[in-house]
C-alpha positions as CSV (number, residue, x, y, z in Angstrom):
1,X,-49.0,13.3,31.4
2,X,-49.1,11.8,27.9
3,X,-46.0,11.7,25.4
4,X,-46.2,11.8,21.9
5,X,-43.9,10.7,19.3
6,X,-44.0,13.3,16.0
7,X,-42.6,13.9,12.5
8,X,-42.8,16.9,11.0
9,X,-41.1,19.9,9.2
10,X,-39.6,22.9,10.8
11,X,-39.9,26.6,9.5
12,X,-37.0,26.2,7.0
13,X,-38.3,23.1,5.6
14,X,-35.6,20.2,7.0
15,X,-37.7,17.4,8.4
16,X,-38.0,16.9,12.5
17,X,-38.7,14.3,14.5
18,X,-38.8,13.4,18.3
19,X,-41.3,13.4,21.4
20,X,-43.3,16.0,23.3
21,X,-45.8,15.6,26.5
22,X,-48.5,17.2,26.7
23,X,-52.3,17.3,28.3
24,X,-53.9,15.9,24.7
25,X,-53.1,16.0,21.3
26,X,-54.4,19.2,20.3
27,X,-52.0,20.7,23.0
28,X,-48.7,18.8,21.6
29,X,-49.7,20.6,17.9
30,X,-50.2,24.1,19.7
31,X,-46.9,23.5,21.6
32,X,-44.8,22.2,18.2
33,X,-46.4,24.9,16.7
34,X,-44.8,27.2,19.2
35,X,-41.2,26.4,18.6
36,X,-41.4,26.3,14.9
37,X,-42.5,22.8,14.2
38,X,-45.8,21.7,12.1
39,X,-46.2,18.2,12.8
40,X,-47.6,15.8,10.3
41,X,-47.8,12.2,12.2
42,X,-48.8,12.0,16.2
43,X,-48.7,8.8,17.9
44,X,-49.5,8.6,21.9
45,X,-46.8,6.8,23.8
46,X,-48.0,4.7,26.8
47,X,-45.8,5.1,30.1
48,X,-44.9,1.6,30.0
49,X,-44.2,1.5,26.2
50,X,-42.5,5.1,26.4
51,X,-39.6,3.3,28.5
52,X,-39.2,0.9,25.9
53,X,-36.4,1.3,22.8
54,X,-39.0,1.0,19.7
55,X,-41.2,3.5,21.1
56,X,-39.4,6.5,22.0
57,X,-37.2,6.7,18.9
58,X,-38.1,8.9,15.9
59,X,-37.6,5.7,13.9
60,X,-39.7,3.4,15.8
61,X,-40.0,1.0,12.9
62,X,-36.4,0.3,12.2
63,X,-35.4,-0.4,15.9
64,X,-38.6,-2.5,15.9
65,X,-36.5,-4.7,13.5
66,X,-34.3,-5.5,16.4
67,X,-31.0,-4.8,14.5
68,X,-28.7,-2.1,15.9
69,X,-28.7,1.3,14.4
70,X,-25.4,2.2,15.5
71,X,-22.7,-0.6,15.3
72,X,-19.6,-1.1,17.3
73,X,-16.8,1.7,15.1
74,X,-19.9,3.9,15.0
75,X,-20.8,4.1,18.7
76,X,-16.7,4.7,19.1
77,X,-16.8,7.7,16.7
78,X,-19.7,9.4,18.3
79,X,-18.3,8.7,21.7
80,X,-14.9,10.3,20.8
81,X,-16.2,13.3,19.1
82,X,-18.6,14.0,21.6
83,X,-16.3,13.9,24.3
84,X,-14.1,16.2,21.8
85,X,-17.1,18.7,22.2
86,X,-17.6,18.8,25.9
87,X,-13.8,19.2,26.1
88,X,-14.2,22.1,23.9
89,X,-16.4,23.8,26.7
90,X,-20.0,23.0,24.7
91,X,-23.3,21.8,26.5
92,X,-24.3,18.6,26.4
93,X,-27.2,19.5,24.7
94,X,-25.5,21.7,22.2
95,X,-22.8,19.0,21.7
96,X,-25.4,16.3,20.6
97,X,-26.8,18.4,18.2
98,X,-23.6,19.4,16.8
99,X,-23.7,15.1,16.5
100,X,-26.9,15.0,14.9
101,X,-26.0,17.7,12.1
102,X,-22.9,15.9,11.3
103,X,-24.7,12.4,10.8
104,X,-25.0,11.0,7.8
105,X,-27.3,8.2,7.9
106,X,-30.4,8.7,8.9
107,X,-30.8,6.2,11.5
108,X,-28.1,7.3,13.1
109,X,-29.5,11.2,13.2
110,X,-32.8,9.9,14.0
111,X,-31.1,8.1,17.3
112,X,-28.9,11.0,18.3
113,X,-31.7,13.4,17.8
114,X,-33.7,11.5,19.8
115,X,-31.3,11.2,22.9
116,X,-31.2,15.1,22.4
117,X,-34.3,15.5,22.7
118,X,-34.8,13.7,26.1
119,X,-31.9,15.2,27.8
120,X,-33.5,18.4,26.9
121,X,-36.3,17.5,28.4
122,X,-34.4,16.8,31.7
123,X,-33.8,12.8,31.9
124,X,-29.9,12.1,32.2
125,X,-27.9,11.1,29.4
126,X,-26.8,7.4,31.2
127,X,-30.4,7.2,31.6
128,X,-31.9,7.7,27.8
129,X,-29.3,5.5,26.5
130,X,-30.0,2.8,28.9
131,X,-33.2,2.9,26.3
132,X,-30.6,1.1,23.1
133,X,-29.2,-1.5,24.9
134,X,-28.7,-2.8,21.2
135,X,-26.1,0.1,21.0
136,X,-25.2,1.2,24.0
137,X,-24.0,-1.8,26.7
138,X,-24.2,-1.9,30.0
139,X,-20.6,-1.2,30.7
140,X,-20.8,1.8,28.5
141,X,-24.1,3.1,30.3
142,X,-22.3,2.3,33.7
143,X,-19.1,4.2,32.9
144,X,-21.1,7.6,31.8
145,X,-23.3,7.4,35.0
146,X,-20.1,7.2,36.9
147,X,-18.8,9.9,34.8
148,X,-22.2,12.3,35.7
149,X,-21.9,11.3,39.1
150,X,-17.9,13.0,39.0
151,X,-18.2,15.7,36.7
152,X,-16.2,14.6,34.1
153,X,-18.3,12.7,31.9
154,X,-15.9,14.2,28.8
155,X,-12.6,11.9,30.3
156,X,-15.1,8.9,30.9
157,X,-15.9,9.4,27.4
158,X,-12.3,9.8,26.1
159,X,-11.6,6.5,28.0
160,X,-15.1,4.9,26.2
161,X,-13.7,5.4,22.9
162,X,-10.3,4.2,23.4
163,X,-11.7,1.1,25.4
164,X,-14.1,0.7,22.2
165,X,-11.4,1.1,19.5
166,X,-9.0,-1.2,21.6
167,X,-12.0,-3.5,21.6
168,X,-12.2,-3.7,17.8
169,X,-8.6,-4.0,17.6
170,X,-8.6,-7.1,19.0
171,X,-11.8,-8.2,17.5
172,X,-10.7,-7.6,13.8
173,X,-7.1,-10.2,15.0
174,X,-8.9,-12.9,15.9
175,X,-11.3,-12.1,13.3
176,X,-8.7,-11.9,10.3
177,X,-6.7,-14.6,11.6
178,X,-9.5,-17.1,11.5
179,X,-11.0,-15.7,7.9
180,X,-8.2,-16.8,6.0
181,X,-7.7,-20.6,6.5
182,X,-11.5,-20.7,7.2
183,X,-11.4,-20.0,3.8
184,X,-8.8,-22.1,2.1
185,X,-10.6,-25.2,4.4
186,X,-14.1,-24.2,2.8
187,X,-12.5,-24.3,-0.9
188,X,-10.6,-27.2,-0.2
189,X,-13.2,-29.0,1.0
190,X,-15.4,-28.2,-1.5
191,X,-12.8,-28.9,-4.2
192,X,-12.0,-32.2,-3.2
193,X,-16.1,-33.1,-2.8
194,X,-16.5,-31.9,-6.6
195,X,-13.5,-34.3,-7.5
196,X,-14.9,-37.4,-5.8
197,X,-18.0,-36.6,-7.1
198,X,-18.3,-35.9,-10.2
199,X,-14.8,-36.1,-11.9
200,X,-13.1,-39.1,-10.2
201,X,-16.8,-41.5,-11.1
202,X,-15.7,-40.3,-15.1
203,X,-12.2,-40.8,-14.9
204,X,-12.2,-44.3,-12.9
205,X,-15.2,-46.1,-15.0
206,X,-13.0,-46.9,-17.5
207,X,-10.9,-49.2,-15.0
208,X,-14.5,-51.6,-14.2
209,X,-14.5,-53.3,-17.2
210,X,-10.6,-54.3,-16.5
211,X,-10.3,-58.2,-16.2
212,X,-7.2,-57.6,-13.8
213,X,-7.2,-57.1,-9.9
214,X,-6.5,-53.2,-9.2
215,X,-4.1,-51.6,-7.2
216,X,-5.5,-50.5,-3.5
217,X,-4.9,-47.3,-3.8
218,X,-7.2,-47.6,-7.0
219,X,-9.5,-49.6,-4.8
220,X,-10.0,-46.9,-2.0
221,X,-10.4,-43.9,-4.4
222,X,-13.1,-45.8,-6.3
223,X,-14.8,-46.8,-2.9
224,X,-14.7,-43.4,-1.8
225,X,-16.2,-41.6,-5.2
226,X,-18.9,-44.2,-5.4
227,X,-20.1,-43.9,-1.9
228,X,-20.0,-39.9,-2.3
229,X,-21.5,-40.3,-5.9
230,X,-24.4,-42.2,-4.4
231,X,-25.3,-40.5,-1.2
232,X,-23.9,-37.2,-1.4
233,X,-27.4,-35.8,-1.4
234,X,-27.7,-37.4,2.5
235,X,-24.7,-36.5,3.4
236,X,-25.4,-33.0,2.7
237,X,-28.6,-33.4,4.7
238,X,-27.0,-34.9,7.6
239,X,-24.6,-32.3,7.6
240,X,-27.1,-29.7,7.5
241,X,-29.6,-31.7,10.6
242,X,-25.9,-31.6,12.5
243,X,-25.1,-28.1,12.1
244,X,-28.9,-27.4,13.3
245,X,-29.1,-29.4,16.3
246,X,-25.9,-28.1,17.1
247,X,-26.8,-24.4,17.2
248,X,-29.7,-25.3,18.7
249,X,-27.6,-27.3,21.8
250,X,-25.3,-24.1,22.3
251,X,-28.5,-22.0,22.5
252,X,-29.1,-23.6,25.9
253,X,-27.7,-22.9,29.0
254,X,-26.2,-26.1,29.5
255,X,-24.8,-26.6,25.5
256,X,-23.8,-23.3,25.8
257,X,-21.5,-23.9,29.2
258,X,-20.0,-27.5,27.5
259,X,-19.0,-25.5,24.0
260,X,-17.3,-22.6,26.1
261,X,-15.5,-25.5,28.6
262,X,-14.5,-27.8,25.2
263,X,-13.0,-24.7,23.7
264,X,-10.9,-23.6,26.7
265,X,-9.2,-27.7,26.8
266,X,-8.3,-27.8,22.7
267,X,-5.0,-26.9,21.8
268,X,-4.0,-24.1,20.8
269,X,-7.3,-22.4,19.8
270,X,-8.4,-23.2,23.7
271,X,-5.2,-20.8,24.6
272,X,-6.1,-18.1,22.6
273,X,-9.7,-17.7,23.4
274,X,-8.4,-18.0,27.0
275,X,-6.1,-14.7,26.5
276,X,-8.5,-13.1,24.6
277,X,-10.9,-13.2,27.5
278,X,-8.8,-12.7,30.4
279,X,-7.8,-9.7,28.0
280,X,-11.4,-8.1,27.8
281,X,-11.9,-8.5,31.2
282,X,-8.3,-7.0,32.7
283,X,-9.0,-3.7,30.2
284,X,-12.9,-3.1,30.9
285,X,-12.3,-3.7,34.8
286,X,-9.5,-1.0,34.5
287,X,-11.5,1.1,32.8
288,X,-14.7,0.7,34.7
289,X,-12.4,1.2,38.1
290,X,-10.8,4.0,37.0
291,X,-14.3,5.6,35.8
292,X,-15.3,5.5,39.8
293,X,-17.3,2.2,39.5
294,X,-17.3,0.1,42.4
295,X,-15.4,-2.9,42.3
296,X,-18.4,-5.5,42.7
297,X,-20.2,-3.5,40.1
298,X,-17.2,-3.6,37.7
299,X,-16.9,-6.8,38.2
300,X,-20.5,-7.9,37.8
301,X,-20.7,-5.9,33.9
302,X,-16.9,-6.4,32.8
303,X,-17.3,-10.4,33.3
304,X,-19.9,-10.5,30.3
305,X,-17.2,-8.8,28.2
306,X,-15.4,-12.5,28.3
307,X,-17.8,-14.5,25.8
308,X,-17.2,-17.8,28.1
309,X,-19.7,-19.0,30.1
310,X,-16.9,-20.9,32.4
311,X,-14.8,-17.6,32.8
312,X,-17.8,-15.3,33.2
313,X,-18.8,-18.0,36.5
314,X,-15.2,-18.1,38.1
315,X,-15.8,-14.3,38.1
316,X,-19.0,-14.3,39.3
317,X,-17.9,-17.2,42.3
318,X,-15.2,-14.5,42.6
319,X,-17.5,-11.7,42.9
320,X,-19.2,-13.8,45.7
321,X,-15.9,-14.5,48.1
322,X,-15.2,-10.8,47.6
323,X,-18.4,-10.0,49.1
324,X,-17.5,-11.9,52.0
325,X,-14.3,-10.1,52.5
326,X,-11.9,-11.9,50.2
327,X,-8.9,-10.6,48.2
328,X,-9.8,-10.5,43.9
329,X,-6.5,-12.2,43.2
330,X,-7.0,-15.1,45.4
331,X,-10.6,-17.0,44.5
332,X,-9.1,-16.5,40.7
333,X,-6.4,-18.8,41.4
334,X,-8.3,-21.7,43.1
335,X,-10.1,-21.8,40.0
336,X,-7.9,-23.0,38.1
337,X,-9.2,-21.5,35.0
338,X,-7.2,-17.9,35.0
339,X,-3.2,-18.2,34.6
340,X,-0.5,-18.0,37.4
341,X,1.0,-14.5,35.3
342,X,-3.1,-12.9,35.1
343,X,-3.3,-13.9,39.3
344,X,0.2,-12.4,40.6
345,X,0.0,-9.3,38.9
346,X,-3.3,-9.1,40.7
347,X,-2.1,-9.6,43.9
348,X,0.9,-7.8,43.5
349,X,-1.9,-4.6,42.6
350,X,-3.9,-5.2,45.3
351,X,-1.3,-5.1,47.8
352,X,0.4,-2.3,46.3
353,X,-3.1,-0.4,45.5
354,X,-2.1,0.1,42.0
355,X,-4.7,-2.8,40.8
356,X,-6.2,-0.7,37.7
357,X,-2.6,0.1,36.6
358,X,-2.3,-3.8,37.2
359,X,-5.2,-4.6,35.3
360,X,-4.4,-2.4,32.5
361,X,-1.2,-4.0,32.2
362,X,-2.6,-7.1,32.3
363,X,-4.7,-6.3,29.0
364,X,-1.5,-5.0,27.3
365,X,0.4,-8.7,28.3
366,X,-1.9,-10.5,26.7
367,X,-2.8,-8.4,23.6
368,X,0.6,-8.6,23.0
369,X,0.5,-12.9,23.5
370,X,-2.6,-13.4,21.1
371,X,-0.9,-10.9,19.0
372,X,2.3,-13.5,18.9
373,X,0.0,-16.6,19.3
374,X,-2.0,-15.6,16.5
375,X,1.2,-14.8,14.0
376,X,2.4,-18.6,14.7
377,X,-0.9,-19.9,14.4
378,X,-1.1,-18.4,11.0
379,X,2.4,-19.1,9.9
380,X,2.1,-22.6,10.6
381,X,-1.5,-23.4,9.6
382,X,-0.8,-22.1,6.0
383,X,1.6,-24.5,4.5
384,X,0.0,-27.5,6.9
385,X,-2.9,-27.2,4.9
386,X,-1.2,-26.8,1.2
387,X,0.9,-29.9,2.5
388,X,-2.3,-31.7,3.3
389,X,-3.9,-30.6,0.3
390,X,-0.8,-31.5,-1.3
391,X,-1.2,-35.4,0.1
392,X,-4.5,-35.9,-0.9
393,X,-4.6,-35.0,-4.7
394,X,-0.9,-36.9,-4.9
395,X,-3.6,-39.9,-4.0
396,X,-5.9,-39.5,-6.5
397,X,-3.1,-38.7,-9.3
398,X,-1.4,-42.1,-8.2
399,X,-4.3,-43.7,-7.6
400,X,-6.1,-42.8,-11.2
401,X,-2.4,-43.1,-12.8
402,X,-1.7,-46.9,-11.4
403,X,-4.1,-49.0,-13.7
404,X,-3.2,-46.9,-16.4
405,X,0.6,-48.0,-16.2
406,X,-0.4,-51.6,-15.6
407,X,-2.1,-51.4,-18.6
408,X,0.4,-50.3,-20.7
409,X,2.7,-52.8,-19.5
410,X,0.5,-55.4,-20.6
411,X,-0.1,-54.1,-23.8
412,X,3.5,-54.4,-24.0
């Protein structure tokens, strides 16, 4: 039978959107009609296309777009209140709409009005939000079939949005930690390329028509500000064609695998995106586990979590020797990638059969390390750079301030 996709208005004049099969168009008017809706825009949806994301939203062209209506804190909002509502004793149904009234963004009521509309016309909720995979991933669309399959999607959901919030917790560390001396590395960058360039060329031009040998440190400065004076313009360029061909590199499979391995070896920075990963990983395989999802299935969604090629393939290697009747905690440790603390505690939970307990505490451990990690990191990496910094314009003060001495001692 055909499906449509419709805007209209209702009876008391708000705006409604959504789908509706039926035998032919005239039929979908008559049966809109009959439930209080007067459609103004009809499109057919094709079976194959009806599947799809673009098509069976009420805002097909904003999806088409291929950016995510809902982001990250907004999926973990609608998760926890909707779980709030089921707990509450509502029907699903009822609870979504309760959703869609307290929206304010109209993408975002569009969506949810959408996914209400579909469950009420009997497909399961893992199943129409299996449609967003922009929104919803495939752990969270795992974890709420697991949760239909028990019959108590509301905890599975509670568990969602603290999994999600913990999530961006650690996302917004990392994420603040870097921004800062990001910043102060852009500015003093650009701030030292604006002296050489343009200020230094002025200052030092004055010293060329000096019959007298200059001092080195004079002589390095000058070299330095003329050969950024002169080519600045191609070193720009250059930089730019780098940056390019390097995101292009990383797009591959292969680039992408040496990047994630070259990370893991640097110091420091190589630790922390270690933890951070083996951190994702414990706390979505604990959640997943305790949500009734089978181990090989946890493991096959939660190892995408990691954002490393090299980690998500010991898993998936690990994956493998569990199929064959190994232990989780063992393959991990030939790896070598995953750290003697992350593969005890796994054994120790297997053998005990507390390994989501394990895993959880796992998550906590390092959450804790990056958080201490990260707190050095930024401690120390402040006054490096002002002491750098520091070092460099010291040069160009002595090396502009030199000459000038020398020439009024031979004034003298």
């Amino acid at each position: 039978m055909p499906v449509y996709q419709y805007k209209g208005y209702r009876t008391d004049g708000g705006t409604a959107a959504g789908i509706v099969d039926a035998e032919s168009p005239k039929v979908a008017r008559l049966k809109l009609r009959k439930v209080g809706v007067f459609p103004t825009d009809m499109v057919e949806q094709g079976q194959a296309v009806a599947g799809s994301r673009a098509k069976t939203t009420a805002v097909s062209i904003t999806l088409s777009a291929r950016s995510p209506v809902l982001t990250t804190t907004d999926v973990a909002l609608l998760t926890r209140q909707l779980a709030t509502l089921l707990v509450a004793g509502l029907p699903l149904v009822d609870a979504l709409g309760v959703l869609v009234d307290q929206a304010d963004k109209k993408p975002i009521k569009s969506l949810m009005a959408d996914v209400r509309e579909q469950i009420r016309g009997g497909k399961s909720l893992s199943g129409v939000l299996e449609q967003y995979p922009k929104e919803f991933s495939q752990i969270y669309v795992h974890m709420v079939r697991a949760g239909e399959a028990s019959g108590a999607l509301d905890q599975i959901l509670f568990r969602l949005a603290e999994f999600l919030e913990k999530q961006l917790s650690l996302k917004h560390k990392v994420t603040n930690a870097v921004l800062y001396p990001a910043l102060m590395l852009v500015v003093g960058i650009a701030l030292l390329f604006f002296l050489m360039t343009f200020v230094v060329p002025k200052i030092t031009a004055v010293f060329t028509n000096l019959k007298q040998a200059l001092p080195w440190p004079t002589v390095i400065l000058m070299s330095i500000s003329r050969f950024c004076a002169d080519y600045w313009m191609i070193m720009l360029g250059a930089l730019a064609v780098a940056g390019w061909a390097l995101q292009r590199a990383i797009k591959t499979d292969a680039g992408r695998t040496a990047a994630d391995r070259l990370l893991l070896r640097l110091p420091l920075t190589g630790e922390v995106a270690r933890m951070v990963s083996i951190s994702r990983l414990a706390s979505t395989l604990a959640t997943m586990l305790g949500s009734g999802v089978q181990l090989l299935e946890a493991l096959d969604v939660s190892k995408r979590v990691m954002n490393n090629r090299v980690l998500e393939q010991t898993v998936e290697d690990a994956r493998k020797n569990i199929k064959e009747g190994e232990t989780i905690a063992d393959p991990l440790k030939r790896s070598g990638e995953f750290p003697a603390l992350a593969t005890h505690m796994i054994a120790v939970g297997e053998r005990s059969g507390e390994i989501e307990e394990m895993l959880r505490r796992i998550g906590q451990i390092y959450d804790a390390e990056v958080d201490r990690v990260i707190a050095r990191f930024t401690s120390l990496l402040e006054p490096i750079m002002i002491l750098v910094m520091g070092v460099l314009v010291f040069f160009i003060v002595v090396a502009i301030l030199l000459p000038i001495f020398e020439m009024g001692q031979m004034v003298r």
